[in-house]
KOLTI-689253 format. One record per residue: residue number from 1; x, y, z of N, C-alpha, C in turn. Coordinates in steps of 0.02 Angstrom, whole numbers, always signed. Each point is the difference from the previous one (the first is absolute). Layout:
! residues N
<num = NUM	n.c1 = X	n.c2 = Y	n.c3 = Z	ca.c1 = X	ca.c2 = Y	ca.c3 = Z	c.c1 = X	c.c2 = Y	c.c3 = Z>
...
***
This chain:
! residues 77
<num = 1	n.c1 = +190	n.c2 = +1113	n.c3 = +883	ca.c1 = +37	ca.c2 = -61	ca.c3 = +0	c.c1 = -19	c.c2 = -44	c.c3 = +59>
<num = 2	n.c1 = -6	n.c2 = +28	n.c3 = +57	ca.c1 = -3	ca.c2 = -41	ca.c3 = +75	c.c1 = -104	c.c2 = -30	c.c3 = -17>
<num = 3	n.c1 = -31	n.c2 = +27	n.c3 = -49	ca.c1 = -77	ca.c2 = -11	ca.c3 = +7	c.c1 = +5	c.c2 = -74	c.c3 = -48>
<num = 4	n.c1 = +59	n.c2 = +33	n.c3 = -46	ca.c1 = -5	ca.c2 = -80	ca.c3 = -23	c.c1 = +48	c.c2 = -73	c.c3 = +9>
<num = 5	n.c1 = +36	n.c2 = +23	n.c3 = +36	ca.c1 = +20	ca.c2 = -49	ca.c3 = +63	c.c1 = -62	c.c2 = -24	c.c3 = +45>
<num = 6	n.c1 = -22	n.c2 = +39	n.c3 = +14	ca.c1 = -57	ca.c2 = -39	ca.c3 = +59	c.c1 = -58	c.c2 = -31	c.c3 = -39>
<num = 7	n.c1 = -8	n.c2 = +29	n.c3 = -54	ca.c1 = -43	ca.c2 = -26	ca.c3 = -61	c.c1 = +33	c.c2 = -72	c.c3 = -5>
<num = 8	n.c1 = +57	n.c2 = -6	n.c3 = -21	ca.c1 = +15	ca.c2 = -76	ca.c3 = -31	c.c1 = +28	c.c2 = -41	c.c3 = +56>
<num = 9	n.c1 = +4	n.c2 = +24	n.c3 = +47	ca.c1 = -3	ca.c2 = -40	ca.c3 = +89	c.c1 = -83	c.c2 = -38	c.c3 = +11>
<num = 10	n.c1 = -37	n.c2 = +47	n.c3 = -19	ca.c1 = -68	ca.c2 = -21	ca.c3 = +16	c.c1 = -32	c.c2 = -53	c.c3 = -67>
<num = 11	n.c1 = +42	n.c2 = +21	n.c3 = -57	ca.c1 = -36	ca.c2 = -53	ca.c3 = -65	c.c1 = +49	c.c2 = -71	c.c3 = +33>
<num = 12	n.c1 = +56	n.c2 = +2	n.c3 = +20	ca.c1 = +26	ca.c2 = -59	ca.c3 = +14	c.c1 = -31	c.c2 = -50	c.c3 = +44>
<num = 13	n.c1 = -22	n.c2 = +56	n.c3 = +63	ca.c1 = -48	ca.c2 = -45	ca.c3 = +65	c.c1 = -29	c.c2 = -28	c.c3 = -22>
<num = 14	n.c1 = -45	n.c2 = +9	n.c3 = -54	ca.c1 = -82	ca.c2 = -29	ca.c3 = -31	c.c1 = +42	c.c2 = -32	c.c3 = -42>
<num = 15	n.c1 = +22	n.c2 = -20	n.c3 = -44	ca.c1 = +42	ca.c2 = -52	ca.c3 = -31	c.c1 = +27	c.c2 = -47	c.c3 = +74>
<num = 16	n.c1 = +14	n.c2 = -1	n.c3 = +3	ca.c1 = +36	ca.c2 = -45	ca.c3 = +61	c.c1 = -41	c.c2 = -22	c.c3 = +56>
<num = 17	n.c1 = -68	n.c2 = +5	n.c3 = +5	ca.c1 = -54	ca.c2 = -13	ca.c3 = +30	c.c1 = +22	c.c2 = -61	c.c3 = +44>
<num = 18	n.c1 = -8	n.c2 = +4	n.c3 = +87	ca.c1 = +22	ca.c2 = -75	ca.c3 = +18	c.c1 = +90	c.c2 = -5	c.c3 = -10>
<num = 19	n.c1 = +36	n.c2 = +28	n.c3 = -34	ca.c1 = +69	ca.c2 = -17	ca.c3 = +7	c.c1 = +35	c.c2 = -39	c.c3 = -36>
<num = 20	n.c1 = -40	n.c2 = +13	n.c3 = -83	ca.c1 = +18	ca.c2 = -53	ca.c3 = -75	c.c1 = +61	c.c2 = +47	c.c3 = -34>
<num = 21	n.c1 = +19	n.c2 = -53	n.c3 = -13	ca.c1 = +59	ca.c2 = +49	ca.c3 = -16	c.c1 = -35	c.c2 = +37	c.c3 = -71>
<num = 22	n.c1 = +43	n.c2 = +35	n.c3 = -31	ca.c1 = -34	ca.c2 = +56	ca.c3 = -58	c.c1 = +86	c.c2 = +22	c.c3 = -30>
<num = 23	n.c1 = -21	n.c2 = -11	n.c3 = -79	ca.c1 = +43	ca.c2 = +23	ca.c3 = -43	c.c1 = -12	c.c2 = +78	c.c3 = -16>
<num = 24	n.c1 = +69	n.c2 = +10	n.c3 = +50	ca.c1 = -12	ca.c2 = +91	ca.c3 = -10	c.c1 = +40	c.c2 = +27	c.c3 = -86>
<num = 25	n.c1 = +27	n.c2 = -37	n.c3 = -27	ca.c1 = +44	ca.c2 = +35	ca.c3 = -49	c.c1 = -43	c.c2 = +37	c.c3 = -50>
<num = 26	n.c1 = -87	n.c2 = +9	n.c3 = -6	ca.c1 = -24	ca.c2 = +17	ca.c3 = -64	c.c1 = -11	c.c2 = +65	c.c3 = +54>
<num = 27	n.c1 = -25	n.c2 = -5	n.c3 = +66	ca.c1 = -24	ca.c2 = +30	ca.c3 = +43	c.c1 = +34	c.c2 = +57	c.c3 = +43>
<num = 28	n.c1 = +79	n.c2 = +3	n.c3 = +5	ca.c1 = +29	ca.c2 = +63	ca.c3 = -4	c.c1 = +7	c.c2 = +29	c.c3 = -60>
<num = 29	n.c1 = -17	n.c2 = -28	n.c3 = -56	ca.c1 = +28	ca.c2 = +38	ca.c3 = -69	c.c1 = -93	c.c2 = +49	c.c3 = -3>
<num = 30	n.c1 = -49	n.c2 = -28	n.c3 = +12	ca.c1 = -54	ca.c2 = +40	ca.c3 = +12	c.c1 = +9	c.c2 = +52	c.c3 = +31>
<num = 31	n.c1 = +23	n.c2 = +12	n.c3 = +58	ca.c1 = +9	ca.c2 = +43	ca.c3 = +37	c.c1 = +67	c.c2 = +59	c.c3 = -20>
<num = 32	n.c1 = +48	n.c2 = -37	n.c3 = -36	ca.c1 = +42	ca.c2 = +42	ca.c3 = -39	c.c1 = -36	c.c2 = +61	c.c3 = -44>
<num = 33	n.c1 = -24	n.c2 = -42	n.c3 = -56	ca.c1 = -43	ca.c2 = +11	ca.c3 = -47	c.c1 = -38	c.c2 = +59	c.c3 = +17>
<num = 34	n.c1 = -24	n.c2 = +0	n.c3 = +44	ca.c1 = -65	ca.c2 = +30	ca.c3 = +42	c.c1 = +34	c.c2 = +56	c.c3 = +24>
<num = 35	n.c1 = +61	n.c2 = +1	n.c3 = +65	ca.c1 = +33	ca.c2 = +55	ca.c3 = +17	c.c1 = +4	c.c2 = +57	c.c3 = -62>
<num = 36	n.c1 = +41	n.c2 = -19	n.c3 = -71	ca.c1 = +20	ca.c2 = +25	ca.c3 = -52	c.c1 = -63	c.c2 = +26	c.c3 = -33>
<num = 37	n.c1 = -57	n.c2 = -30	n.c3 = +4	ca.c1 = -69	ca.c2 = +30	ca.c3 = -35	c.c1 = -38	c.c2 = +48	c.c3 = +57>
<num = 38	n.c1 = +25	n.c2 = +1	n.c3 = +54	ca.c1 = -40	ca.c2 = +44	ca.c3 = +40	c.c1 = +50	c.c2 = +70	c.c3 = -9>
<num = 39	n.c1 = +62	n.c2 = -8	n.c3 = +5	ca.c1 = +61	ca.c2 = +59	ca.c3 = -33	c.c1 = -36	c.c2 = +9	c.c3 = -50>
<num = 40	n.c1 = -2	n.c2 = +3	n.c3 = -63	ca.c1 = -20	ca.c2 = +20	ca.c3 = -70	c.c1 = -66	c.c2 = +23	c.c3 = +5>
<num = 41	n.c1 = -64	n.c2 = -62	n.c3 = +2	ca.c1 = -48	ca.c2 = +31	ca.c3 = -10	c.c1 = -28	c.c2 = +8	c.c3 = +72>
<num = 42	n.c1 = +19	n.c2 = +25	n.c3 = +66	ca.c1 = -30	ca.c2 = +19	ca.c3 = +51	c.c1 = -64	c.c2 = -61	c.c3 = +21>
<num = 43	n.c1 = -14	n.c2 = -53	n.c3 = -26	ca.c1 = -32	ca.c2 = -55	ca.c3 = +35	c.c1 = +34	c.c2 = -53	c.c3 = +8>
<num = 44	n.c1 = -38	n.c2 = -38	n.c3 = +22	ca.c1 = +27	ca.c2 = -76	ca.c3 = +28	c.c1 = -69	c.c2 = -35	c.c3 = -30>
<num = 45	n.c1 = +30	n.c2 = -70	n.c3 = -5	ca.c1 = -36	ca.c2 = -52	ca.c3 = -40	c.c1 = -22	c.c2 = -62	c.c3 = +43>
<num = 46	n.c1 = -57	n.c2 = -24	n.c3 = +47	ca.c1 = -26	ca.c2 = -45	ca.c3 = +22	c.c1 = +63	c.c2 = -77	c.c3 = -19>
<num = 47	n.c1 = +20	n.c2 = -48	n.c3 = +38	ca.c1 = +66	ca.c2 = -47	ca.c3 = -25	c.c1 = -51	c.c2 = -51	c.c3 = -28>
<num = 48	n.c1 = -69	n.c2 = +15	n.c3 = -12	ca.c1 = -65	ca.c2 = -42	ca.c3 = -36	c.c1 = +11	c.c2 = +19	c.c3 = -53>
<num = 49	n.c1 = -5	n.c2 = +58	n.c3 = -18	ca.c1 = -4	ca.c2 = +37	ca.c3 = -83	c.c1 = +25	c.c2 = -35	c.c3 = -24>
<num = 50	n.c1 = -42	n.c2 = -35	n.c3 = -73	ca.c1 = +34	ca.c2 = -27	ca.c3 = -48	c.c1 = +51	c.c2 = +51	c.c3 = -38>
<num = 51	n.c1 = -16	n.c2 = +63	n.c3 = -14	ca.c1 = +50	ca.c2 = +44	ca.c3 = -33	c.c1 = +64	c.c2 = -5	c.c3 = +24>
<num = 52	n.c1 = -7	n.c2 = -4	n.c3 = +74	ca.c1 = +82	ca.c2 = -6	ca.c3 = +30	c.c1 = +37	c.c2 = -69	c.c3 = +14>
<num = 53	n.c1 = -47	n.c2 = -39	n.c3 = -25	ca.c1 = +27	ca.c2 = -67	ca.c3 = +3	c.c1 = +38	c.c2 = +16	c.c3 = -61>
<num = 54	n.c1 = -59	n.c2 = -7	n.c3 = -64	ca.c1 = +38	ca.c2 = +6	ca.c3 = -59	c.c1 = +70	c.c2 = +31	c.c3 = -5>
<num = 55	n.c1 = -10	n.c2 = +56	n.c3 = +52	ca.c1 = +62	ca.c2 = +54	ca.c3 = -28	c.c1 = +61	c.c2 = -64	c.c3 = +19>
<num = 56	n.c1 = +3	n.c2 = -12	n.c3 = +38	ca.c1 = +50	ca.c2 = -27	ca.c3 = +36	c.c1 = +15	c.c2 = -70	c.c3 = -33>
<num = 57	n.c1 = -72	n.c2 = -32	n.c3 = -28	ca.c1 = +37	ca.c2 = -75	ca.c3 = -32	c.c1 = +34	c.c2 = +42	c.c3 = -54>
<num = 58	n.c1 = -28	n.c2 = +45	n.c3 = -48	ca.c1 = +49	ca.c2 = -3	ca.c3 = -42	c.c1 = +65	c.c2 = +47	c.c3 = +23>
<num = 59	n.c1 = +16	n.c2 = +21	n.c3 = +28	ca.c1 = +54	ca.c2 = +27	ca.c3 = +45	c.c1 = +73	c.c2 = -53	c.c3 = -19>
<num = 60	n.c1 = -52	n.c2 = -43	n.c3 = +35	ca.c1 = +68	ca.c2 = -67	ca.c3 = +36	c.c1 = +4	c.c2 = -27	c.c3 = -54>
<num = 61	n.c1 = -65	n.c2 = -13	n.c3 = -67	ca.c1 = +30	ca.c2 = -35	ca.c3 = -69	c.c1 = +57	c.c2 = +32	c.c3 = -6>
<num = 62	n.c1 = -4	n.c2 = +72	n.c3 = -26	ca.c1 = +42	ca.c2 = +48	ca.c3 = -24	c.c1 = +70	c.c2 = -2	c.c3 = +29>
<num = 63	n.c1 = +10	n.c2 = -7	n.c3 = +72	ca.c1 = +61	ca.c2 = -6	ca.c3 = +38	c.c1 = +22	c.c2 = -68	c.c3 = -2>
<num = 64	n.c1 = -27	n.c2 = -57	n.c3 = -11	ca.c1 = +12	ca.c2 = -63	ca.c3 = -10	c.c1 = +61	c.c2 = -18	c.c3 = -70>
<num = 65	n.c1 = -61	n.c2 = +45	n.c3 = -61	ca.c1 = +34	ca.c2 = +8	ca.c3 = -53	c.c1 = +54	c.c2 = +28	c.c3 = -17>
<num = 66	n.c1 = -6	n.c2 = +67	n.c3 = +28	ca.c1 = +66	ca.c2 = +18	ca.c3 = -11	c.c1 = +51	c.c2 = -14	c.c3 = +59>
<num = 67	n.c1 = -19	n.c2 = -28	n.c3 = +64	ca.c1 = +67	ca.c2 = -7	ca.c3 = +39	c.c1 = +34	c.c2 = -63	c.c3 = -33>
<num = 68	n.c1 = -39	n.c2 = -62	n.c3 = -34	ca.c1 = +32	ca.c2 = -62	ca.c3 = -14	c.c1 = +42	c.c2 = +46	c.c3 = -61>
<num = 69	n.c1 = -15	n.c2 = +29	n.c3 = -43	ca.c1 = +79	ca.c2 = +43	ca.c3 = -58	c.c1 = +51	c.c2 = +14	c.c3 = +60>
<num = 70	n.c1 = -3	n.c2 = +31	n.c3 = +54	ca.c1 = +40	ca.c2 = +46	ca.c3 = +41	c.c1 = +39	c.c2 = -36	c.c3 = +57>
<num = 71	n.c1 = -43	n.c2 = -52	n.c3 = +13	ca.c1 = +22	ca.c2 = -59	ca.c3 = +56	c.c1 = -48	c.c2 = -30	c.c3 = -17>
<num = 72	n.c1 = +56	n.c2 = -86	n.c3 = -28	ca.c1 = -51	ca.c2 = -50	ca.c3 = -14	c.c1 = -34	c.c2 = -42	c.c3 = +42>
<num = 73	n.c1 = +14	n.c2 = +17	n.c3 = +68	ca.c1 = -59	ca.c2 = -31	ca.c3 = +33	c.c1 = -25	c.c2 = +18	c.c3 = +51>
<num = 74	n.c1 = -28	n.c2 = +70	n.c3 = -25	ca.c1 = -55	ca.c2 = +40	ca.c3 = +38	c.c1 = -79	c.c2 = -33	c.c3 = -21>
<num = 75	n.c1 = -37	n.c2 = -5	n.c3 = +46	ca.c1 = -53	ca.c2 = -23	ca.c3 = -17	c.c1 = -11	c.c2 = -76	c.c3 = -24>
<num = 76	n.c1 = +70	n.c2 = -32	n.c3 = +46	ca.c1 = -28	ca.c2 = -91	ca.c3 = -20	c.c1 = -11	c.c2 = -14	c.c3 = +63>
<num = 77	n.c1 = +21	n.c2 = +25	n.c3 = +56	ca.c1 = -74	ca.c2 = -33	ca.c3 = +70	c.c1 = -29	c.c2 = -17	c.c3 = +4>
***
């Protein structure tokens, strides 16, 4: 857990190059994502990998969809 903390400390630096700000909200859910896939299948996924991008856009479709049934206004931000 603490490797990928310092992992998504260090993807943030390089995003933020100079002191721009950076939309972290897709970018802790990577690192979520990632914690939970290194539990299961014992690796971790580069926050480049398109596979783990994917995982995660459709993630947030999926939670989008069903949180607006559950609370209608999850996911209008």
């Amino acid at each position: 857990m603490l490797d990928e903390v310092s992992a998504l400390c260090s993807h943030l630096e390089s995003l933020g190059g100079g002191g721009a700000p950076v939309d972290v909200r897709g970018e802790f859910n990577l690192a979520v994502l990632n914690s939970l896939w290194r539990i299961l299948a014992g690796d971790r996924l580069g926050y480049q990998d398109a596979r783990l991008r994917r995982m995660v856009e459709l993630l947030d479709r999926t939670l989008v969809s069903v949180g607006g049934i559950v609370c209608p206004t999850y996911g209008t931000s």
